[in-house]
N, C-alpha and C positions, 0 to 999 in steps of 0.2 A: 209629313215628309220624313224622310230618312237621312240623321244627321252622318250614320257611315259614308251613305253616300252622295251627300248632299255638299258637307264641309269644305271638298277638296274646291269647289266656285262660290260657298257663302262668302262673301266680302267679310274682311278683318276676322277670318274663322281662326287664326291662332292665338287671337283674344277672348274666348270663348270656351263656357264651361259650363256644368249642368248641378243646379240645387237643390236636392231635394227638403225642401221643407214647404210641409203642408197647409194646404191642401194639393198643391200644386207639384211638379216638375218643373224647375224654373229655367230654361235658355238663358243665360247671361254672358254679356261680353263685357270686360275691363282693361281699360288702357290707361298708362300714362301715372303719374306720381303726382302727391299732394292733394289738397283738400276736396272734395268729392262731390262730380255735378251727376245728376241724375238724368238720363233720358227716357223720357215715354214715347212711343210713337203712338198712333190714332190708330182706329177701329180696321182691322182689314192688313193693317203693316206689319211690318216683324223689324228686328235689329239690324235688317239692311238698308233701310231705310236712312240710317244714321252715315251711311259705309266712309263718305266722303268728308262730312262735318265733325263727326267723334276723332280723326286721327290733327285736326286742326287746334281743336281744344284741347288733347291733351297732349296737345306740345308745352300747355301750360300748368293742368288740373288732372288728377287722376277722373276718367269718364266710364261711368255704368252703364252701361242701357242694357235693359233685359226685354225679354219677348211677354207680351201678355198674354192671358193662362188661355192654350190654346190656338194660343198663335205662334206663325213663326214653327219654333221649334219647342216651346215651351210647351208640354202636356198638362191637357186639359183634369183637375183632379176630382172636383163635383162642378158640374154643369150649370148647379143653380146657383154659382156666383161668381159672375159675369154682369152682374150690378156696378154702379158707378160707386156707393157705398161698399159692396163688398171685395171689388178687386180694391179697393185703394185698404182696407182694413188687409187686404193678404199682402197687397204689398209693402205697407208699412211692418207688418208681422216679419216679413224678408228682410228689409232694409235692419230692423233690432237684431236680427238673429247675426246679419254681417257686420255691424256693429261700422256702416258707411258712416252714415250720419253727415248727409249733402249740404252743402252750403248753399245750395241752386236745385231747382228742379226745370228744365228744359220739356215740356208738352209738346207734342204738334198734336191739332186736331181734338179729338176725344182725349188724348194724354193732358191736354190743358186742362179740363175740369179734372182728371183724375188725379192731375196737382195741385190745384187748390184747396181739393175733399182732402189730400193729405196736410196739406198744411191748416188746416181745420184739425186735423186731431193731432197735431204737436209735429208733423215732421216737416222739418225748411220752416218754422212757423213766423219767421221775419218775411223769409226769402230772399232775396229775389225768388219770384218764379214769373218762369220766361215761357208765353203761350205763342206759339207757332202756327198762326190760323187756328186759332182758340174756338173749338166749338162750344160755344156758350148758350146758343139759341137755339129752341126749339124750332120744329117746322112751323113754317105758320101756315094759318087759313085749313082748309079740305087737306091740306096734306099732311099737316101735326094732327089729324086724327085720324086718317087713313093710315100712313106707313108705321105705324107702331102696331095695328093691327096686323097688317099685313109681316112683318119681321116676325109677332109672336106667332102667328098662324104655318110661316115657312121653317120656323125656329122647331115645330114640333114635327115635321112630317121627316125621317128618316131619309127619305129619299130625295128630298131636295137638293143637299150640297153636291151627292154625287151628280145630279143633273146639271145644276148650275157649272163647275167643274170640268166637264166633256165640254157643256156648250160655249162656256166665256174662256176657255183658256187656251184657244188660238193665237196666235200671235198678232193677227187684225185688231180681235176684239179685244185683249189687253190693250193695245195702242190707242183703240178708240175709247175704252174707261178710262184710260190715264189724259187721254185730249180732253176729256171732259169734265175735269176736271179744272181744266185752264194751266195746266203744265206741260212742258213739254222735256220727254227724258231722252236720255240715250239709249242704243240699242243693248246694252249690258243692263239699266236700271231696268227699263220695259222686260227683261230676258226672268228678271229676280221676283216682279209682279207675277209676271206668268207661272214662276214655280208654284209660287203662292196660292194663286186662282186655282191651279188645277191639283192642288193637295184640299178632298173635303174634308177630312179633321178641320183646318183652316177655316174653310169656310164656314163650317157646323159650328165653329165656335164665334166667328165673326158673326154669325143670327144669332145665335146664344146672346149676345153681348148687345146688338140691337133690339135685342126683344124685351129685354132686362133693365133697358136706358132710360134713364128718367132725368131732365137737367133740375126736375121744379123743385125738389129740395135745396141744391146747391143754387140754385138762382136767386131763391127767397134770403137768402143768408148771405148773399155777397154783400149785404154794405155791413155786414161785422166780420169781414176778414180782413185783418190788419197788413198780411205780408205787401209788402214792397211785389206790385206785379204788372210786367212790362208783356203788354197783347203787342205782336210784330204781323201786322195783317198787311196779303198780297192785293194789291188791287183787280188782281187778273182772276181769281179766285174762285172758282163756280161752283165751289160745293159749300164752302160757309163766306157769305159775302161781306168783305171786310167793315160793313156798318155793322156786323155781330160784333166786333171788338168794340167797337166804339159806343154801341149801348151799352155794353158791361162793362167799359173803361166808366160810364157815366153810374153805376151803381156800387163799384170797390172804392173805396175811401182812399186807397193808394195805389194805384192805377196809371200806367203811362202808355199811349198809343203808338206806333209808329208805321207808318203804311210805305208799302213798296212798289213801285210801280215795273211792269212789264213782269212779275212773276204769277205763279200759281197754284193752288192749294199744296200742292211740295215743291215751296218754294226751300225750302232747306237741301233736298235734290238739284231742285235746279241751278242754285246757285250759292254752296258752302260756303265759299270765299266769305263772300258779302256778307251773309250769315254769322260766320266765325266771329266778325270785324264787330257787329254787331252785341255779340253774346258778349264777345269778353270786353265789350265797352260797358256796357250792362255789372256786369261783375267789379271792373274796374270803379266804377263809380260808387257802388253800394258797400267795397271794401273802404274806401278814403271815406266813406261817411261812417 
């Protein structure tokens, strides 16, 4: 996508500015004063995903979230790392170079693991880190061996994202990926999905990023991460079914669950408020301790 011409409808775009430190182009937005929470969105999203939640937090905390390499608006800088180890090693490299240094890491999705790998190598290494529909779990059965095949197989063919792109990014068929989800958005949230879909960098680097995924390292090594880490799983949820949190609340040694009823896997879209109340209750409680 095209940030000339894109900015004047991104959500929170006069919080928004571009970093280059490599390997990347980094997309980032920053709002707000004081000690510094982190946001990742998950696999497929970008910084608008946050649009309604990030201006609630930092009514309190000054709030980051940047775009992962390749998404969003963040330019992709080598292709082959789009790993769960290697974006958390560039993002960490980012976070030193801004000299953030978060008190919180906020996940949705894939940005959960890609917060725990960083508080694995020293950043947030107490935490809290706060997982949003924490993809924790591989696929199971015929399909944790199938679709990683199939992701690296589409992941190499040039011509797939522009196909996928033409064909998913009608307005129908964004409405029916995101119903399937088990959420439901508004016609501006669905409108921002849609930019998405139908820019293939996006998507080219969204296969890139499933092709490359791997949880079994980070899985093996949950019951030696120490941080303080709060999974917030929707019960409506169709893309990671909230027992993923709650097997991996059952293997972090510091680990707390909380389940939501009537939301769905953006459940941070669909309901900020709630969300906000939650996060800085989360924060609240691990500063008095």
């Amino acid at each position: 996508m095209d940030w000339a011409v894109e900015k004047q409808a991104w959500p929170n775009a006069d919080h928004s500015h571009f970093i280059d430190h490599r390997p990347h182009r980094w997309h980032v937005q920053d709002m707000g004063e004081g000690p510094v929470i982190l946001l990742l969105h998950g696999a497929g999203g970008a910084t608008h995903s946050w649009r309604d939640l990030m201006p609630l937090l930092a009514q309190h905390y000054r709030v980051v979230a940047i775009d992962l390499p390749g998404q969003g608006f963040s330019q992709l800088g080598v292709k082959q790392r789009c790993s769960l180890p290697a974006m958390a090693d560039d993002i960490a490299s980012l976070i030193q170079s801004q000299c953030w240094q978060p008190i919180a890491i906020v996940g949705h999705s894939a940005g959960a693991a890609i917060a725990l790998r960083l508080s694995e190598i020293g950043v947030c290494q107490a935490g809290p880190i706060i997982g949003l529909n924490a993809a924790l779990g591989n696929f199971k059965g015929v399909a944790g061996f199938i679709f990683p095949i199939m992701a690296k197989i589409l992941s190499l063919n040039p011509f797939i994202p522009g196909i996928f792109s033409r064909s998913a990014s009608s307005p129908s068929s964004v409405k029916r990926l995101i119903e399937g989800t088990g959420s439901q958005l508004s016609t501006d949230g669905l409108q921002q999905y849609q930019k998405l879909i139908s820019d293939p960098s996006h998507v080219a680097a969204t296969l890139a990023m499933m092709a490359q995924w791997s949880l079994d390292g980070l899985r093996s090594r949950l019951p030696s991460i120490k941080a303080a880490t709060y999974l917030i799983a929707a019960e409506n949820d169709r893309t990671v079914p909230p027992d993923t949190s709650a097997e991996a609340a059952k293997l972090l040694p510091n680990a707390h669950v909380t389940r939501l009823e009537n939301l769905g896997h953006l459940a941070h879209e669909e309901d900020p408020k709630r969300i906000s109340e939650i996060i800085l209750g989360i924060l609240k409680e691990n500063q008095a301790a």
